[in-house]
N, C-alpha and C positions, 0 to 999 in steps of 0.2 A: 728422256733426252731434252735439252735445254740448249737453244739455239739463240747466239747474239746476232741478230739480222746484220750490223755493221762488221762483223766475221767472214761473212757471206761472198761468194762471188754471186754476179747478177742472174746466173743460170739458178745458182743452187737458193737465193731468192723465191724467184720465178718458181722453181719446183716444189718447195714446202708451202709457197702462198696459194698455191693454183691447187693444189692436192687439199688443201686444209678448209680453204672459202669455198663450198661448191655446196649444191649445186648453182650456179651462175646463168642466168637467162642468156639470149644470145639474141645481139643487134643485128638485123643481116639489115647492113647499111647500102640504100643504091643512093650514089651523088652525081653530080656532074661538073665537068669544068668548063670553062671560058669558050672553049674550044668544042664545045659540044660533043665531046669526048666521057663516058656513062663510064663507072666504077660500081661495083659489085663485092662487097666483102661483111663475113660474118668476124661480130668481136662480143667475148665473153663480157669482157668490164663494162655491165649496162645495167640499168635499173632508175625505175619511176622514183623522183625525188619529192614533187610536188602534186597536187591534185588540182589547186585552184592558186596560183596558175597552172596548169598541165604542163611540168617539165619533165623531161626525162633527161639523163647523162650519160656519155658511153665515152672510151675513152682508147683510141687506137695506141697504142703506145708505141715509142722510136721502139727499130729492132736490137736484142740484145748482142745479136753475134757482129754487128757492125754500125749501129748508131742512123741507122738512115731511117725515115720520115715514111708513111704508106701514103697511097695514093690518097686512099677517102679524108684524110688531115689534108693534105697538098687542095682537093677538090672543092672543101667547102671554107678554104680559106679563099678559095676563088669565086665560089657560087655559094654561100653561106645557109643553104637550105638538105634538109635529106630527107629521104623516107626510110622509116625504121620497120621492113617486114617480119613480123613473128614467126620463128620458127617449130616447124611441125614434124614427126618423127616421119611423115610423109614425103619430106623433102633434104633430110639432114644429110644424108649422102651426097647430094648434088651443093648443099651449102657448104659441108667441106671440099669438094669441088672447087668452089668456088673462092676459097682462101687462098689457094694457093699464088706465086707471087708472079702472078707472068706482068710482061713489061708494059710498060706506059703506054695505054691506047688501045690495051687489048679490051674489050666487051668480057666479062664474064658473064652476062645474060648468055650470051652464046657458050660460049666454051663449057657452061656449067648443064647449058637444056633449059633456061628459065625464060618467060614469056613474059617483055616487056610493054607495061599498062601504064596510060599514060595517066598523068595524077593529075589534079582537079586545078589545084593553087599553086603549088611550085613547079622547077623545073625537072629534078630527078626522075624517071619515073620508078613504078611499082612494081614489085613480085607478082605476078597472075592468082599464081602457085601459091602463096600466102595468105591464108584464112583471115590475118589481120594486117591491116599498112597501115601504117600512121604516117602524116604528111605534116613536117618538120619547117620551123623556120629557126638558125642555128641562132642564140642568143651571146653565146660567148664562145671563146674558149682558151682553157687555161692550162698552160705549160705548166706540169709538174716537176723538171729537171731537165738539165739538158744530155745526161749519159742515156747508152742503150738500156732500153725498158721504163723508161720514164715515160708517164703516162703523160697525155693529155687532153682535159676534161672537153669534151663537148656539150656544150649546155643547151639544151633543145625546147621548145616550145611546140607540144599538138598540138595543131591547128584543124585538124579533121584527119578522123578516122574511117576505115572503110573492113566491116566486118560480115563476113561471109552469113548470111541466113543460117544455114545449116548448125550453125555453132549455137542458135539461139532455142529456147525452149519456148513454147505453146505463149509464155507473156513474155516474151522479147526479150527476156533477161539470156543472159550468158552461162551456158550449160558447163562445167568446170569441167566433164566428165566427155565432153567432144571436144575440144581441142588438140590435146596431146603432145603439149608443150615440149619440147627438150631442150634441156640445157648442160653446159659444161661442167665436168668434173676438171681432174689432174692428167695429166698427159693424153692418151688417147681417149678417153674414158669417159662416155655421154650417160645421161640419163633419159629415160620421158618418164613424164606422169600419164598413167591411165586410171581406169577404174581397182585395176587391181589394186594399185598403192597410193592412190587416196584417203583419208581421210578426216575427218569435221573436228574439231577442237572449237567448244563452244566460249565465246570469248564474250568477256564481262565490258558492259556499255555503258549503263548511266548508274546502275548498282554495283557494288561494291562487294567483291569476295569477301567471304569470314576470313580467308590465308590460315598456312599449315599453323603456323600458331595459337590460333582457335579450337584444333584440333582436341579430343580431349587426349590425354596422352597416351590411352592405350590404343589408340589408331595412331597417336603421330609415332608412335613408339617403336611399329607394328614390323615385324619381322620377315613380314611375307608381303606386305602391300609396298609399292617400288614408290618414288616422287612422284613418276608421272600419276600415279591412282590416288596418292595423296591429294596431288593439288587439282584431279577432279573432284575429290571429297571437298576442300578449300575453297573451291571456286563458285559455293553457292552462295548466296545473299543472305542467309538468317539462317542461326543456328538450327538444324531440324528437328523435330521432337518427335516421341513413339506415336504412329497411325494405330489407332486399334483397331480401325478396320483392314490395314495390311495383310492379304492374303498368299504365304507363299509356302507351300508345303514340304521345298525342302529347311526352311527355316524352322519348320515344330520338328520335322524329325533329327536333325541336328540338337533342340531342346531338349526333345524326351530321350535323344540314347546318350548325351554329353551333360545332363544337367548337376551331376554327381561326380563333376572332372572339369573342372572352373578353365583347367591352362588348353584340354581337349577341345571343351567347346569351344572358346575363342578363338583358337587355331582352324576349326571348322567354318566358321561365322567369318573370319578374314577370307576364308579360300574363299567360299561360297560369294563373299562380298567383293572379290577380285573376279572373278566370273563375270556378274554384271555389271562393274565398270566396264571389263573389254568389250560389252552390246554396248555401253553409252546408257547402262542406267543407274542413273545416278542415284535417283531418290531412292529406287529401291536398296542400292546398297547402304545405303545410310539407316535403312528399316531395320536390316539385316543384323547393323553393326551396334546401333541403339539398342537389339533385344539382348545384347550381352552386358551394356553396362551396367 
């Protein structure tokens, strides 16, 4: 299927973008207005853009079924600061809750169950209930269009963060595997991460992959090994060469009952060498794949 977005009505937009880009972290934005009147609303369109400065961008967008403006746009064009609480699979229920569009002035700290904490430097305050709050001073923000679904950018500066102990391991670092982030798919459709569907892809820093191109070409060739195993093979720093001290015993006996069937053992020496890719061993399968060249 081949879709011209300008074909589009602004629903059927909306539904291939939101289905297609995900999963989507989710802003649960409290602001406030002039009026001392608190706003409470979660919005998928958010994400860290900068590190140093600390900005982040989330983007309320006019509604598509009749062009009007939300509250937290109206609120911090009045009072130009928010607090951006992370959402946790401990709370996602009561955060869509919390979307829903009741009228000007209604509390959704109330209506949703959520315990409002009051924040350190601004005025909005904070999720209780939210393992992380980050406290906001709004630096811009920029109308994307002016029809229903036209986003626009809120441009944010952390000024200070406030994260739950519990989330931290034994050196204070941030345990990925306690939090349990969730975020936006396509129409109803959330996810969280936990330990089950975690996991590490080791990323190259100040050294330089060899890349599949390097490969020699009976692995970049190879039939049974996917991209993804490729470009762990790829992703090391210097071509590797044969260990002679490598010790793996299903790798001699693959030798001694295939060494009389050249296309046999290969085919055994990639499985065996797709095997520990999926543990994350890298060197060894390079040992594996080295004793067939």
């Amino acid at each position: 299927m081949i879709l011209d977005l300008a074909a589009l009505t602004a629903v059927e937009k909306q539904y291939y973008l939101q289905h297609s880009i995900a999963p989507r972290p989710i802003c649960f934005a409290s602001t406030i207005n002039k009026e001392g009147e608190v706003n409470l609303s979660p919005f998928s369109f958010f994400n860290m853009f900068s590190s140093n400065p600390p900005v982040v961008v989330f983007s309320p967008a006019r509604r598509v079924r009749n062009n009007t403006t939300k509250h937290t746009l109206e609120n911090i064009r009045e009072v130009p600061e928010v607090v951006i609480n992370i959402v946790t699979m401990e709370m996602v229920q009561q955060v869509s809750l919390a979307s829903c569009e009741y009228p000007k002035g209604v509390n959704e700290f109330i209506k949703a169950g959520f315990t409002a904490e009051p924040a350190t430097l601004i005025q909005p305050p904070m999720v209780k209930e939210s393992p992380i709050k980050m406290e906001c001073r709004v630096l811009e923000i920029k109308s994307l269009g002016s029809e229903g679904g036209a986003g626009n950018l809120v441009i944010a500066e952390v000024i200070r963060m406030h994260i739950d102990d519990a989330l931290l391991d034994e050196n204070k670092k941030m345990d990925q595997r306690k939090i349990h982030h969730v975020a936006r798919l396509g129409g109803d459709w959330y996810c969280v991460v936990n330990e089950s569907n975690l996991f590490q892809v080791e990323k190259p820093n100040v050294k330089l992959g060899i890349g599949l191109d390097s490969l020699p070409s009976s692995i970049r060739n190879s039939t049974l090994l996917t991209g993804n195993e490729l470009g762990q093979l790829g992703n090391v720093h210097e071509m590797p060469v044969v260990d002679a001290s490598y010790e793996d015993d299903h790798l001699k006996q693959i030798i001694q009952y295939y060494s009389l069937n050249p296309e046999e053992m290969e085919k055994e020496l990639h499985l065996h060498a797709k095997k520990l890719l999926a543990q994350g061993k890298v060197r060894e399968a390079w040992q594996v794949l080295l004793a067939g060249s």
